[in-house]
PDB file of N, CA, C and O in Angstrom:
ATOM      1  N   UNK A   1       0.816  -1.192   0.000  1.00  0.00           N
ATOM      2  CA  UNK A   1       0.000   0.000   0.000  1.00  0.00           C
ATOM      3  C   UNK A   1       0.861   1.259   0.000  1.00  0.00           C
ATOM      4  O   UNK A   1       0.508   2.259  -0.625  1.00  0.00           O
ATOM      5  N   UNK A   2       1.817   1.215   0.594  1.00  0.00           N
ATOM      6  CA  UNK A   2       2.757   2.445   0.687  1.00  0.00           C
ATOM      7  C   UNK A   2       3.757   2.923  -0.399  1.00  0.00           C
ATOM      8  O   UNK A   2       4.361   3.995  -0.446  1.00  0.00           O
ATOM      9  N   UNK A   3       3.792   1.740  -1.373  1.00  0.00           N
ATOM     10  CA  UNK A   3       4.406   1.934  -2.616  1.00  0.00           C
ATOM     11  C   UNK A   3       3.561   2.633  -3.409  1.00  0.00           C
ATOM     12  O   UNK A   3       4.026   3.573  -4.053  1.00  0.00           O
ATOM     13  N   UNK A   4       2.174   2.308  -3.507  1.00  0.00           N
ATOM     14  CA  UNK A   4       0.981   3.295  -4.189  1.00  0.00           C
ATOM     15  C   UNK A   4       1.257   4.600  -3.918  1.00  0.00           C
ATOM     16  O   UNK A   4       2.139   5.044  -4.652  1.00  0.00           O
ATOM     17  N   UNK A   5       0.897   5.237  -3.266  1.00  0.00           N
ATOM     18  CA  UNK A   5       1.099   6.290  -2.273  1.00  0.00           C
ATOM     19  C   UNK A   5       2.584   6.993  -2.813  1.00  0.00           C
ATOM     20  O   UNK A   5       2.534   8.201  -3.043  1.00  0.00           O
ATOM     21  N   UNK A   6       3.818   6.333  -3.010  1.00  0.00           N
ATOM     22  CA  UNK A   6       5.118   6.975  -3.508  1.00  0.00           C
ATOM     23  C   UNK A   6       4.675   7.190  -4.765  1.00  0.00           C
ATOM     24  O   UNK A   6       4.918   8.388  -4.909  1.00  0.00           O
ATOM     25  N   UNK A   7       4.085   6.733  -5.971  1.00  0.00           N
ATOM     26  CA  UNK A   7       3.995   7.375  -7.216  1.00  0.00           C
ATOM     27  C   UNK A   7       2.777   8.158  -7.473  1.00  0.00           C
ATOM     28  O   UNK A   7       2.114   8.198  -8.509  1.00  0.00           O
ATOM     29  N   UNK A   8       2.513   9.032  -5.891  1.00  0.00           N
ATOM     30  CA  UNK A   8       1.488  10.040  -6.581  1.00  0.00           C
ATOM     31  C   UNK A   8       2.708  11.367  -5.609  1.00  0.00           C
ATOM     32  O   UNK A   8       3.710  11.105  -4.943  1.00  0.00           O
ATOM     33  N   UNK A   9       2.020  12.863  -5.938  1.00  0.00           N
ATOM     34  CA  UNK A   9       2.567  13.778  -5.039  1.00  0.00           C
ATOM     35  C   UNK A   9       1.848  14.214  -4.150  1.00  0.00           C
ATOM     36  O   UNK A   9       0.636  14.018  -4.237  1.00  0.00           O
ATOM     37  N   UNK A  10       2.309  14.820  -3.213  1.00  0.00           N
ATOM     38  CA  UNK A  10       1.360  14.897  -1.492  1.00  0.00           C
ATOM     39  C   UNK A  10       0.257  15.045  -1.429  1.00  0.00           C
ATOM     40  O   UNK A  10      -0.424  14.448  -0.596  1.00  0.00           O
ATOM     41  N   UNK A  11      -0.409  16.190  -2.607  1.00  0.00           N
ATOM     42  CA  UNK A  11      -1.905  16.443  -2.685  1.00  0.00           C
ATOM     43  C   UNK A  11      -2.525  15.296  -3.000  1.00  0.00           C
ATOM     44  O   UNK A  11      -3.178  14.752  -2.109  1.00  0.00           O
ATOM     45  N   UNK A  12      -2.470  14.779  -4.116  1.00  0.00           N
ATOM     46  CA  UNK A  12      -3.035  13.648  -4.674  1.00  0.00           C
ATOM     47  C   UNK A  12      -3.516  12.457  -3.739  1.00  0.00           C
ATOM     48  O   UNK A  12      -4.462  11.670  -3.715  1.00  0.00           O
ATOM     49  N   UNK A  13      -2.404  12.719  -2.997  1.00  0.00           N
ATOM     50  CA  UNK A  13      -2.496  11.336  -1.753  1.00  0.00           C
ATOM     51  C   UNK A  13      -3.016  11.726  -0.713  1.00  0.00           C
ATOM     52  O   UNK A  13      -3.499  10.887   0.048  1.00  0.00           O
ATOM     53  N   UNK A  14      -3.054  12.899  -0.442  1.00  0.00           N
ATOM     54  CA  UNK A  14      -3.855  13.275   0.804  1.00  0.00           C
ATOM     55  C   UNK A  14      -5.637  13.025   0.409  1.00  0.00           C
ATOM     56  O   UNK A  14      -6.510  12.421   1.031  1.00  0.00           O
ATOM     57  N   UNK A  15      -5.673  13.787  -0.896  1.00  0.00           N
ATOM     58  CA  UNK A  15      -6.718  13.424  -1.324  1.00  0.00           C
ATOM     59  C   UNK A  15      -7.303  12.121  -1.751  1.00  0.00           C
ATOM     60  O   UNK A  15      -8.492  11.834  -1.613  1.00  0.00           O
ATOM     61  N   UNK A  16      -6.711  11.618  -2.094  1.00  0.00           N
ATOM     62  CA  UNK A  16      -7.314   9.900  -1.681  1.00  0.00           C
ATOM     63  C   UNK A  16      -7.200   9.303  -0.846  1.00  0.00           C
ATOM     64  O   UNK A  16      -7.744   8.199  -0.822  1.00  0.00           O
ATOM     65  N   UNK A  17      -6.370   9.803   0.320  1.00  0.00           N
ATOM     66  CA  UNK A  17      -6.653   9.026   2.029  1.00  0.00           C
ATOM     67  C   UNK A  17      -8.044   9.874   2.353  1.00  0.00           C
ATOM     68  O   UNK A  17      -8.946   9.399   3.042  1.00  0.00           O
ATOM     69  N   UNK A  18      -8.071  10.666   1.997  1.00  0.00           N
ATOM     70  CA  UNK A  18      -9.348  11.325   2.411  1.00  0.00           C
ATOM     71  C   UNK A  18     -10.547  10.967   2.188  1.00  0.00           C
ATOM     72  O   UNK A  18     -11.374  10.545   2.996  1.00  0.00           O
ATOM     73  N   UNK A  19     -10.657  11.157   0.943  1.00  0.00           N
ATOM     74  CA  UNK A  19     -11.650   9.874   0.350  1.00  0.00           C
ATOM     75  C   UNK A  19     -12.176   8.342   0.844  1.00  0.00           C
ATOM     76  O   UNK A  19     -13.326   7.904   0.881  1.00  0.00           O
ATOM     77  N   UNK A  20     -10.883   7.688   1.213  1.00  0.00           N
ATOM     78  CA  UNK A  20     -10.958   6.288   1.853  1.00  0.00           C
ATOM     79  C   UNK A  20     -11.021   6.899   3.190  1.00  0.00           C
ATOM     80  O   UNK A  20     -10.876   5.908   3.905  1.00  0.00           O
ATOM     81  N   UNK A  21     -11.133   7.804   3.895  1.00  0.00           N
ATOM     82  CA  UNK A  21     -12.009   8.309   5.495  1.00  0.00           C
ATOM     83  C   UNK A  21     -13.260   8.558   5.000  1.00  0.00           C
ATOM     84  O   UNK A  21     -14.103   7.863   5.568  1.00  0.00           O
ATOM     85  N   UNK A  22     -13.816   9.467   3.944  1.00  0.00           N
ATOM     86  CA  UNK A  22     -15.230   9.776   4.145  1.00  0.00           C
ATOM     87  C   UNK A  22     -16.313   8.391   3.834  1.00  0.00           C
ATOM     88  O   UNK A  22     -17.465   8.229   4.238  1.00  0.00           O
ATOM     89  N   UNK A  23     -15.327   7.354   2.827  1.00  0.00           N
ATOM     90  CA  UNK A  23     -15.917   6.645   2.380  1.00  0.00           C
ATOM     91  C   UNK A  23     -15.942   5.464   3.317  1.00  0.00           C
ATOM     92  O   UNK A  23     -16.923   4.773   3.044  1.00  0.00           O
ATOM     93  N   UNK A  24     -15.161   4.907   4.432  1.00  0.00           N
ATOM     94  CA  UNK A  24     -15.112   4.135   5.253  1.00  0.00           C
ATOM     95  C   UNK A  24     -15.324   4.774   6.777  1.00  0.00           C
ATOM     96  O   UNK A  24     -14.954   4.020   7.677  1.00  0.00           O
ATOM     97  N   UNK A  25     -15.852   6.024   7.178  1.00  0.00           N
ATOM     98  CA  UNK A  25     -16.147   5.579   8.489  1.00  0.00           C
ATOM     99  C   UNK A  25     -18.013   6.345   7.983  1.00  0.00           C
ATOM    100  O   UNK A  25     -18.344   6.717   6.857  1.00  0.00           O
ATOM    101  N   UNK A  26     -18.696   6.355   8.988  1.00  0.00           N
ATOM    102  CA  UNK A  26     -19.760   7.218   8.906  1.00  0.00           C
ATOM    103  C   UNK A  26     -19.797   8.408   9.926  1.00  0.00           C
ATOM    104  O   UNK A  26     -20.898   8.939   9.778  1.00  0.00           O
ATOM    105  N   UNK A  27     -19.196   8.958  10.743  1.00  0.00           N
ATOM    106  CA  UNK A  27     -18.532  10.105  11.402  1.00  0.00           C
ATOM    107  C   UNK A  27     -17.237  10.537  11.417  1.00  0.00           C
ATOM    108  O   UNK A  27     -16.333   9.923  11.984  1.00  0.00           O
ATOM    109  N   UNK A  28     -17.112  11.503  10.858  1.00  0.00           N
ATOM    110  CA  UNK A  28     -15.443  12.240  11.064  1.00  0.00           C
ATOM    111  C   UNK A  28     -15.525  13.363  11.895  1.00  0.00           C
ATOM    112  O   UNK A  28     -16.461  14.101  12.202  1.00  0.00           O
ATOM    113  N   UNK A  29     -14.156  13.324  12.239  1.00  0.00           N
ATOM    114  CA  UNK A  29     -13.799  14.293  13.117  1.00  0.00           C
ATOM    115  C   UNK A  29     -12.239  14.428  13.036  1.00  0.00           C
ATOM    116  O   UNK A  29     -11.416  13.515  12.963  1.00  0.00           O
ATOM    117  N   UNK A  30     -12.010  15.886  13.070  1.00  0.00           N
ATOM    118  CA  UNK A  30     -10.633  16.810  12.481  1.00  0.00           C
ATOM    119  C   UNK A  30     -10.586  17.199  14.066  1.00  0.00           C
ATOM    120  O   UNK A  30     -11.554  17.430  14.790  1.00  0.00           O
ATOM    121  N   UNK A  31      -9.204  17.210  14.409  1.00  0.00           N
ATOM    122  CA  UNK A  31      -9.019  17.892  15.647  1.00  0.00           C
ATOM    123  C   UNK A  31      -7.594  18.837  14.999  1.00  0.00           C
ATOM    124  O   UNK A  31      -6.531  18.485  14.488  1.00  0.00           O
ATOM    125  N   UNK A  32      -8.246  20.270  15.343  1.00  0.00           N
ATOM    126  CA  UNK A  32      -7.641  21.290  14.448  1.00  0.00           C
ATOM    127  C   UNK A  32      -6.998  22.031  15.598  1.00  0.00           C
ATOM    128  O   UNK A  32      -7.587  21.934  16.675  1.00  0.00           O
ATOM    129  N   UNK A  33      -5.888  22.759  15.561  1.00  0.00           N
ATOM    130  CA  UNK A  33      -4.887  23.751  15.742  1.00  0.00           C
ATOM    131  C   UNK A  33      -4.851  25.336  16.191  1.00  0.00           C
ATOM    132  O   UNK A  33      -4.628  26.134  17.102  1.00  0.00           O
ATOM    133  N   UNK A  34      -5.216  25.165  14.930  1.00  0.00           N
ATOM    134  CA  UNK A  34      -5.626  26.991  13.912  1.00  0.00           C
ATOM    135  C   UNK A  34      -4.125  26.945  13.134  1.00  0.00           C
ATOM    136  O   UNK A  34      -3.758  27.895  12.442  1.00  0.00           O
ATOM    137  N   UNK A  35      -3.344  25.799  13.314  1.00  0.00           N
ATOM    138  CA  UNK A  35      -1.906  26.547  12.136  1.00  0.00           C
ATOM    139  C   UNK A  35      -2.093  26.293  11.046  1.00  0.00           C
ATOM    140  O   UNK A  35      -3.199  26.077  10.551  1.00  0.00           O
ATOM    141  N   UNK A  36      -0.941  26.273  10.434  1.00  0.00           N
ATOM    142  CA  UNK A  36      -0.724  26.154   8.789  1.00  0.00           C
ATOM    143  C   UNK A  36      -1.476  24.707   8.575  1.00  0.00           C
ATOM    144  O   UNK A  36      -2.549  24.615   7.978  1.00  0.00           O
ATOM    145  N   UNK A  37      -0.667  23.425   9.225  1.00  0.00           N
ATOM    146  CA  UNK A  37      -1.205  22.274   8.729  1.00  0.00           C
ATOM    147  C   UNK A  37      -2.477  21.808   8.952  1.00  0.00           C
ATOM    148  O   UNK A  37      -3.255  21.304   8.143  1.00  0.00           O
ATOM    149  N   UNK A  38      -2.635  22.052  10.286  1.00  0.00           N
ATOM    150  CA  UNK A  38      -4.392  21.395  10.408  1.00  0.00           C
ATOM    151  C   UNK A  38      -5.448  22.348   9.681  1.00  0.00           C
ATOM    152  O   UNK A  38      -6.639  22.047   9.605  1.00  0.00           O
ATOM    153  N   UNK A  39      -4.929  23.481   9.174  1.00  0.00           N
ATOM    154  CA  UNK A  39      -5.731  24.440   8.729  1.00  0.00           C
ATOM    155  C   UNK A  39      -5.986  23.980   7.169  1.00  0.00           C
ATOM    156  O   UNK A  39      -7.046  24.202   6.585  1.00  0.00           O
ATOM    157  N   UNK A  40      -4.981  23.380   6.645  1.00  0.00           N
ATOM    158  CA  UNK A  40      -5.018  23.053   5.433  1.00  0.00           C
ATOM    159  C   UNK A  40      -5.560  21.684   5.626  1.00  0.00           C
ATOM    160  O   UNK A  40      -6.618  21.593   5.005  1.00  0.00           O
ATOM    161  N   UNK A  41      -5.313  20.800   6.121  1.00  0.00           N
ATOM    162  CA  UNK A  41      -6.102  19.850   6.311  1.00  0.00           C
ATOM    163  C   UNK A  41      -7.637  19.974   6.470  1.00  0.00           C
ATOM    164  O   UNK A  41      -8.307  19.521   5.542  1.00  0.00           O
ATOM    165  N   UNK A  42      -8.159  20.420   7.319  1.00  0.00           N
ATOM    166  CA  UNK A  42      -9.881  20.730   7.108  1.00  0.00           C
ATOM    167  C   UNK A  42      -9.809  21.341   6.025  1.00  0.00           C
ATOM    168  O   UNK A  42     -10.466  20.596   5.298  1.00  0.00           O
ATOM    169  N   UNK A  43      -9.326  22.542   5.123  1.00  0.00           N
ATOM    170  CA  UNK A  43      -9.745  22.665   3.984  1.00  0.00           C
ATOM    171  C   UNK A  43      -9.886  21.809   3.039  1.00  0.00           C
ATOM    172  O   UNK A  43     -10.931  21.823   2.389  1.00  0.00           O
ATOM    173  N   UNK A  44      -8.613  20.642   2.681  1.00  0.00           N
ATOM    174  CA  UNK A  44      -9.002  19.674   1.879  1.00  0.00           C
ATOM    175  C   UNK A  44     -10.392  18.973   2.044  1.00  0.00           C
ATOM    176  O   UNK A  44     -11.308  18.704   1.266  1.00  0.00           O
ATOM    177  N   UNK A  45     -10.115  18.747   3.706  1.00  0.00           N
ATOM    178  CA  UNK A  45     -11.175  17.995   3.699  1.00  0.00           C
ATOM    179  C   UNK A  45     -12.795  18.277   3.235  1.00  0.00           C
ATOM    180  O   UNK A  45     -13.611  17.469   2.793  1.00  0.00           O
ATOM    181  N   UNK A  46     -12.947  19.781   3.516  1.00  0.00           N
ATOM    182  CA  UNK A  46     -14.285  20.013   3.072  1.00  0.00           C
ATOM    183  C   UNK A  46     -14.471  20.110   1.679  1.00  0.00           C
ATOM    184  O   UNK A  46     -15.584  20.083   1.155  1.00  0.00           O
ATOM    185  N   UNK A  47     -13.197  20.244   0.942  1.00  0.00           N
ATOM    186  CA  UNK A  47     -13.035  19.680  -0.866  1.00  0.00           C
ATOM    187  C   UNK A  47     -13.897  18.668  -0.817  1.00  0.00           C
ATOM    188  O   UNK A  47     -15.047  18.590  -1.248  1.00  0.00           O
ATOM    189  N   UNK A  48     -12.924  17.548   0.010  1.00  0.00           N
ATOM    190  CA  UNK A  48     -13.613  16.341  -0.604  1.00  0.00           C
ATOM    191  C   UNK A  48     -15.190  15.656   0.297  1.00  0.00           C
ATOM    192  O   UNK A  48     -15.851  14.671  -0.029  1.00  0.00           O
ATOM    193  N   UNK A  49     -15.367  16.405   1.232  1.00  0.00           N
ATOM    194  CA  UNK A  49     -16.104  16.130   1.792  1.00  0.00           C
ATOM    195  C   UNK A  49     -17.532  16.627   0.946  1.00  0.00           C
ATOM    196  O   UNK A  49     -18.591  16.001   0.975  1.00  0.00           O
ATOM    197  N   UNK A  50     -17.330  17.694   0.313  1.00  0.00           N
ATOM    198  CA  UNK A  50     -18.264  18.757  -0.768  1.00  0.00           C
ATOM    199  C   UNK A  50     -19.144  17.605  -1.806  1.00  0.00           C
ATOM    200  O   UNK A  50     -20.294  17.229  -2.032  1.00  0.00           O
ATOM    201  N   UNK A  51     -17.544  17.328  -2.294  1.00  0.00           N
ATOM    202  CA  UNK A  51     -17.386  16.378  -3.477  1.00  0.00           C
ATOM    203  C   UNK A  51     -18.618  15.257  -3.373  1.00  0.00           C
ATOM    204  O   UNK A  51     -19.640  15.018  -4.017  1.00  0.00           O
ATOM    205  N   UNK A  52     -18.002  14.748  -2.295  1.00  0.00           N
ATOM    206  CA  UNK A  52     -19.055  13.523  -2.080  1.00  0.00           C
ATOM    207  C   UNK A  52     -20.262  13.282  -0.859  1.00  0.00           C
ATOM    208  O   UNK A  52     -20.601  12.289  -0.216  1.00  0.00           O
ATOM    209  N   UNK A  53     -20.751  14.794  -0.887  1.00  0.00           N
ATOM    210  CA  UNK A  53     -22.361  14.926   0.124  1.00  0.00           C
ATOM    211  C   UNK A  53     -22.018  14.714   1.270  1.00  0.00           C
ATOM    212  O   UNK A  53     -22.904  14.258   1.993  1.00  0.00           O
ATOM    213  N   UNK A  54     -20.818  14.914   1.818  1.00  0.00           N
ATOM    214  CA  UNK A  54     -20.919  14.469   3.219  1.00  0.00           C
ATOM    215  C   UNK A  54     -20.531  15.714   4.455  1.00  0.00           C
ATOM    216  O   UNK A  54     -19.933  16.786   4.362  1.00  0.00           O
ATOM    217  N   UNK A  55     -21.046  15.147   5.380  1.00  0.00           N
ATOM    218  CA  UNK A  55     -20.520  16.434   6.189  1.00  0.00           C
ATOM    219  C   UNK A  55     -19.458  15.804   7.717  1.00  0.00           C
ATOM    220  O   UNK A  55     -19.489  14.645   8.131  1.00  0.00           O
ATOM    221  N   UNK A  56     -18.804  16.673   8.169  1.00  0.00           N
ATOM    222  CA  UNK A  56     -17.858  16.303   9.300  1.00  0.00           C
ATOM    223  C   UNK A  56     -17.911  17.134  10.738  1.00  0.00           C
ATOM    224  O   UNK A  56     -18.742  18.012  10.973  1.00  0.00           O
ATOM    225  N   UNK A  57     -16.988  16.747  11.559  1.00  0.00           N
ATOM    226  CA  UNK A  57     -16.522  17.600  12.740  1.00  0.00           C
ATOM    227  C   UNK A  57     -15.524  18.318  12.857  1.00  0.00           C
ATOM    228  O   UNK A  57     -14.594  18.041  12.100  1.00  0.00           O
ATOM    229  N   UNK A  58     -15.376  19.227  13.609  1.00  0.00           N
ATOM    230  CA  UNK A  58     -14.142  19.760  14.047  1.00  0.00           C
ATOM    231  C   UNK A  58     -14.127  20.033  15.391  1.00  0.00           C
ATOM    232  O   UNK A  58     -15.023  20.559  16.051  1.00  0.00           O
ATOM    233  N   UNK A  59     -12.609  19.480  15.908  1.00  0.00           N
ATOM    234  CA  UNK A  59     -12.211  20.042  17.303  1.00  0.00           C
ATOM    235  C   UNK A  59     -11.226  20.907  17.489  1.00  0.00           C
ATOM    236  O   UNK A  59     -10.203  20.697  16.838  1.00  0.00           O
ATOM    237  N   UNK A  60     -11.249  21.717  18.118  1.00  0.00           N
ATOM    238  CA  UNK A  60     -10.601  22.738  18.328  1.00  0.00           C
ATOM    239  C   UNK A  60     -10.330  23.291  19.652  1.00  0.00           C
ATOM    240  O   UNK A  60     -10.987  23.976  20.436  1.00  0.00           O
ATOM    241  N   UNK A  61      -8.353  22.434  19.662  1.00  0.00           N
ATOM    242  CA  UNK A  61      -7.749  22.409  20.835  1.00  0.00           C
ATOM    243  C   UNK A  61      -6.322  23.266  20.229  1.00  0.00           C
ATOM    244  O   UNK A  61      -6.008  23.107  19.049  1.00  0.00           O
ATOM    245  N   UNK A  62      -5.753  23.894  20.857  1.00  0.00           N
ATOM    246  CA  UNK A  62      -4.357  24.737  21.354  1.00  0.00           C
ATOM    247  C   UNK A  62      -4.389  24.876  22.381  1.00  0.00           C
ATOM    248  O   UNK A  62      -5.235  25.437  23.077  1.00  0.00           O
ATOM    249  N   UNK A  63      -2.790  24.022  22.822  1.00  0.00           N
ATOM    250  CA  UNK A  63      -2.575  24.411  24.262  1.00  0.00           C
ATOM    251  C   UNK A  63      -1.277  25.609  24.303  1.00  0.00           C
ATOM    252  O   UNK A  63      -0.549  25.716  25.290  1.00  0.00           O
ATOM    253  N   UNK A  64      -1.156  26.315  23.294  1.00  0.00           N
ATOM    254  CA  UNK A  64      -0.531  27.094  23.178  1.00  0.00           C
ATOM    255  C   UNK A  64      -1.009  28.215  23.284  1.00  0.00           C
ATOM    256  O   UNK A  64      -2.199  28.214  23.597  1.00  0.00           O
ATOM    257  N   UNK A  65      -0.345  29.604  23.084  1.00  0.00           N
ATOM    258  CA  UNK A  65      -0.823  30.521  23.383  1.00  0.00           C
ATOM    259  C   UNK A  65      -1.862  31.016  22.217  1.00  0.00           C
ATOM    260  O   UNK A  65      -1.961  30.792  21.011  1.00  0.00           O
ATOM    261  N   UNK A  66      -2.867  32.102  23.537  1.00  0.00           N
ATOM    262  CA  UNK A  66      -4.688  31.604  22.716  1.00  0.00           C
ATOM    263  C   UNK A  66      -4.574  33.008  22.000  1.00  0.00           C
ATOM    264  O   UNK A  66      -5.103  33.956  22.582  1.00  0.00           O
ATOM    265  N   UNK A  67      -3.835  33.275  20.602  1.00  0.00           N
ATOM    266  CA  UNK A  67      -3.510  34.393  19.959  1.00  0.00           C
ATOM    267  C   UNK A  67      -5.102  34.519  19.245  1.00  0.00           C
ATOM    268  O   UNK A  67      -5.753  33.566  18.817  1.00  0.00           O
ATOM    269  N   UNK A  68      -5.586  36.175  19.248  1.00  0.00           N
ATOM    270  CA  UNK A  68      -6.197  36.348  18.374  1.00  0.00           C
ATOM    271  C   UNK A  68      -6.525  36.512  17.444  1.00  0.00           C
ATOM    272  O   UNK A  68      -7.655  36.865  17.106  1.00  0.00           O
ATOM    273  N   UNK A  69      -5.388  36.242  16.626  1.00  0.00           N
ATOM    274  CA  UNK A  69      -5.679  35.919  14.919  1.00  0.00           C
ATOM    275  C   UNK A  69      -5.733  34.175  14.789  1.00  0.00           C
ATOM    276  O   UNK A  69      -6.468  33.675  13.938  1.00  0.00           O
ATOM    277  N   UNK A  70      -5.290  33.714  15.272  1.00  0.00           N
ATOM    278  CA  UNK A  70      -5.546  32.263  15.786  1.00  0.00           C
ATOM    279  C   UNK A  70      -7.105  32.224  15.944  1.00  0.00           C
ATOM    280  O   UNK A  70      -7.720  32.019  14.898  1.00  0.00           O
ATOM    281  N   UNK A  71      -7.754  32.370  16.951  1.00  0.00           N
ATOM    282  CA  UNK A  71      -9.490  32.256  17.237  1.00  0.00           C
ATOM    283  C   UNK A  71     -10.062  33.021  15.663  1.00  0.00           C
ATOM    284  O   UNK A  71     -10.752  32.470  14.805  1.00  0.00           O
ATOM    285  N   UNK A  72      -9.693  33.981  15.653  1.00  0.00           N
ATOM    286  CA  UNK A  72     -10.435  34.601  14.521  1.00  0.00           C
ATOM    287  C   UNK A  72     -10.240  33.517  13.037  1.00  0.00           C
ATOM    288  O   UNK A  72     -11.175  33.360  12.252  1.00  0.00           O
ATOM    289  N   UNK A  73      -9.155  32.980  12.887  1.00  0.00           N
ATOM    290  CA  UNK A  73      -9.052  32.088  12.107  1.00  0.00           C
ATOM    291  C   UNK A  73      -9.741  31.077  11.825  1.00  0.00           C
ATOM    292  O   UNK A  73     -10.079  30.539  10.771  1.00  0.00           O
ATOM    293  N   UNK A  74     -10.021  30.754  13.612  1.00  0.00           N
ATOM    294  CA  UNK A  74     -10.537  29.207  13.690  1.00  0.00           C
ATOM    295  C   UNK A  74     -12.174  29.719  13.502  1.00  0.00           C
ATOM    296  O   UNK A  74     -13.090  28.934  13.254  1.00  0.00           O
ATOM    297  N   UNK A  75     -12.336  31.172  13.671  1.00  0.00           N
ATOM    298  CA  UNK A  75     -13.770  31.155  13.601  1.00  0.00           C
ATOM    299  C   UNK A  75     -14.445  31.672  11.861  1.00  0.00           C
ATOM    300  O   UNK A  75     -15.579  31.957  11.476  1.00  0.00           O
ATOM    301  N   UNK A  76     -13.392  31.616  11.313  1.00  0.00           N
ATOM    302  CA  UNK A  76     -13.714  31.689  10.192  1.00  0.00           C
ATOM    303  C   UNK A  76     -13.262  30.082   9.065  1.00  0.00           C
ATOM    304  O   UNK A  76     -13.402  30.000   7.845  1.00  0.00           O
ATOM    305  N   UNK A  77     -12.833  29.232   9.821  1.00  0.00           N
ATOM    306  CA  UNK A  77     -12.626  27.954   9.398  1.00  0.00           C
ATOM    307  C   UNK A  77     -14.006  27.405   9.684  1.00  0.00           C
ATOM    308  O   UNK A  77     -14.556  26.658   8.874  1.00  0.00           O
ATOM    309  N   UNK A  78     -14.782  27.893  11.237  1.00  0.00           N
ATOM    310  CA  UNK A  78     -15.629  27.288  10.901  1.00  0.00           C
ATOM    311  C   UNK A  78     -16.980  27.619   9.804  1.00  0.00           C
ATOM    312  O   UNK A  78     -18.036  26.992   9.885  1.00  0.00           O
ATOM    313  N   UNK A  79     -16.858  28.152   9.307  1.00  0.00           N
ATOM    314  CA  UNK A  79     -18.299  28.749   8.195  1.00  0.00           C
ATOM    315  C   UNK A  79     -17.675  27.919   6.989  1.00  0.00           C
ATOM    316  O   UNK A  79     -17.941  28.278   5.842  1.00  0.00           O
ATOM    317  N   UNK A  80     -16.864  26.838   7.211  1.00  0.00           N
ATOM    318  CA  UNK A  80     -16.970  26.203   5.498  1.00  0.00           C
ATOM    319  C   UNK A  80     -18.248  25.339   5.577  1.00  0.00           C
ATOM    320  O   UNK A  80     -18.945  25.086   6.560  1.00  0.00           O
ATOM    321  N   UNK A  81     -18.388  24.918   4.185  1.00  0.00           N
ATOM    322  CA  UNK A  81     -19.909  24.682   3.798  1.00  0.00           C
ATOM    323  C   UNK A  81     -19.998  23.003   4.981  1.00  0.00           C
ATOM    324  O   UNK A  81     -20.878  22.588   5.735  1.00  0.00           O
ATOM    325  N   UNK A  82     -18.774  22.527   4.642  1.00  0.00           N
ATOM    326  CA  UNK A  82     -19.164  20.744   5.126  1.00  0.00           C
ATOM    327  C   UNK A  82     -18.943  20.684   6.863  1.00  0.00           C
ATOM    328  O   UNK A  82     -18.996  19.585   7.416  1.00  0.00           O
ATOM    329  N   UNK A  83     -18.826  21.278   7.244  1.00  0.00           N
ATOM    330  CA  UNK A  83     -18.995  21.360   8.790  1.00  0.00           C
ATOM    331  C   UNK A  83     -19.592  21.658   9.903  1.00  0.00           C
ATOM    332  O   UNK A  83     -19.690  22.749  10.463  1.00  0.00           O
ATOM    333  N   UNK A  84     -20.048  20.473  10.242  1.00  0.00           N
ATOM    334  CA  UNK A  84     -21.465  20.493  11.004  1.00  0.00           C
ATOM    335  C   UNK A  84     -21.397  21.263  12.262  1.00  0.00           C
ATOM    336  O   UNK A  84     -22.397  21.378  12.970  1.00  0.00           O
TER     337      UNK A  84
END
């Protein structure tokens, strides 16, 4: 399985692990940040979550410091369309 995965590039593969989550569990849940990566991560995800009618969760933990462009971020992450 992990040889699959080497002949695509990061997007591609994120986007089809993603896929094989919406399509194999019946609840998701993102436990988000507010940084760069988990931030981009729920965005894919509501790509593909769009894609294929489904909708998800988000949690939203930092035990770091509680900056306010951080919250404002996270509160504008939450108004994407697939997140319940």
């Amino acid at each position: 399985m992990a040889k699959k995965y080497l002949e695509k590039n990061v997007l591609e593969a994120t986007l089809e692990r993603l896929k094989l989550v919406f399509t194999e569990f019946e609840h998701v849940y993102f436990s988000v940040s507010g940084g760069k990566d988990s931030s981009v991560m729920v965005q894919l995800a509501n790509c593909v979550a769009k894609e294929m009618n489904r909708k998800f969760d988000v949690l939203y933990i930092d035990f770091e410091a509680q900056y306010r462009h951080t919250i404002e971020h996270i509160e504008e992450l939450k108004t994407l369309s697939q997140i319940r």
